[in-house]
C-alpha positions, -999 to +999 in steps of 0.1 A: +501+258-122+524+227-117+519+209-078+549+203-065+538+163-065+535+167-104+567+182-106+585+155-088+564+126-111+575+147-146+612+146-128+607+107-123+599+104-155+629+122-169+653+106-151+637+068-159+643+081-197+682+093-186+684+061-169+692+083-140+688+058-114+701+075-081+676+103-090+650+078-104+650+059-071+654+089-048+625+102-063+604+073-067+612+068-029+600+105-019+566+099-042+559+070-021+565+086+010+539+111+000+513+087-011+515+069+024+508+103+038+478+108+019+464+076+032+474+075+067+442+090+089+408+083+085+405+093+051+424+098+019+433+130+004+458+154-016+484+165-003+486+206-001+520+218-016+534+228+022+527+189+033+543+176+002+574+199+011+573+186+050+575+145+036+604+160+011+620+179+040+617+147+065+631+124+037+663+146+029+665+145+070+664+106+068+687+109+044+715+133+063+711+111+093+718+078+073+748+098+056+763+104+091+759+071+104+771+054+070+802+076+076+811+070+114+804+031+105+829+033+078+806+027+049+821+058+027+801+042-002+765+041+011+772+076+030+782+094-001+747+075-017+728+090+012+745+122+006+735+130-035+699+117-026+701+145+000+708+168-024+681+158-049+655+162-025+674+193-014+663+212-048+629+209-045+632+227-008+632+260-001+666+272+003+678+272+034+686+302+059+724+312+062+735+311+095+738+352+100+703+349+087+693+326+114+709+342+135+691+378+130+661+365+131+664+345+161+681+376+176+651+398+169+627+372+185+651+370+215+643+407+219+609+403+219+609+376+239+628+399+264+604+429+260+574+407+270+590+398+303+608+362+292+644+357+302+673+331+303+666+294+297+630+294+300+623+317+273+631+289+249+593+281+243+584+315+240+610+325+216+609+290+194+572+302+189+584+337+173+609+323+152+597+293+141+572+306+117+594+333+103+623+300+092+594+275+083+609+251+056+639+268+056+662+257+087+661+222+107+644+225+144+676+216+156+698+243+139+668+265+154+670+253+190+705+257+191+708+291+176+683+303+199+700+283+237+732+300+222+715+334+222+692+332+251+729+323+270+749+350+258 
């Protein structure tokens, strides 16, 4: 069974022998985002496959935020850069929720929310609680927090 960290340094590998370079160095960049994370705290260690996918999902975050501000500064060149190292890192995620899917399940845990006696605004806590281990990896907090203030509102 292939960790995802092997996968990622046989990928590196590949695309050093294409001469890949955007997916070389986006890679390269990821791998050493992981390694900090193994030695940050008190001791060193290997990084489960769930962690590696958290550093991979925070970098292709990094990466959409640069994008946008890239492209609201102008810099069309370095935005679109930001954008395919997104989507590089992107394939190794889990793919992400549809909306409608988000949207059902974040309904259903509205519902629940509701049956236990939590209404209106401050039900958020409760209802983030349900949902967000049912979307795990697979939808941004954000896109979470605003699907459920949406439905806790209508």
């Amino acid at each position: 069974m292939t960790t995802l960290k092997s996968r990622l340094r046989e990928d590196l590998t590949q695309a050093i022998k294409a001469r890949d370079e955007l997916r070389s160095s986006t890679i390269r960049l990821t791998l050493t985002a992981v390694a900090k994370e193994e030695v940050s705290g008190k001791t060193a260690r290997e990084l489960s496959d769930d962690e590696v996918q958290k550093v991979i999902a925070r970098e292709a975050k990094k990466r959409r935020e640069a994008a946008d501000a890239f492209a609201q500064g102008g810099r069309v060149e370095q935005a679109e850069r930001e954008k395919a190292e997104g989507v590089i890192l992107d394939a190794y995620l889990p793919q992400q929720l549809a909306d409608e899917e988000l949207e059902q399940i974040v309904s259903r845990a509205v519902e629940e929310a509701k049956a236990a006696g939590a209404e209106g605004p401050r039900a958020m806590g409760t209802v983030m609680k349900i949902v967000n281990p049912q979307v795990a990896g697979r939808a941004e907090g954000g896109r979470v927090a605003a699907t459920v203030k949406r439905l806790l509102a209508g």
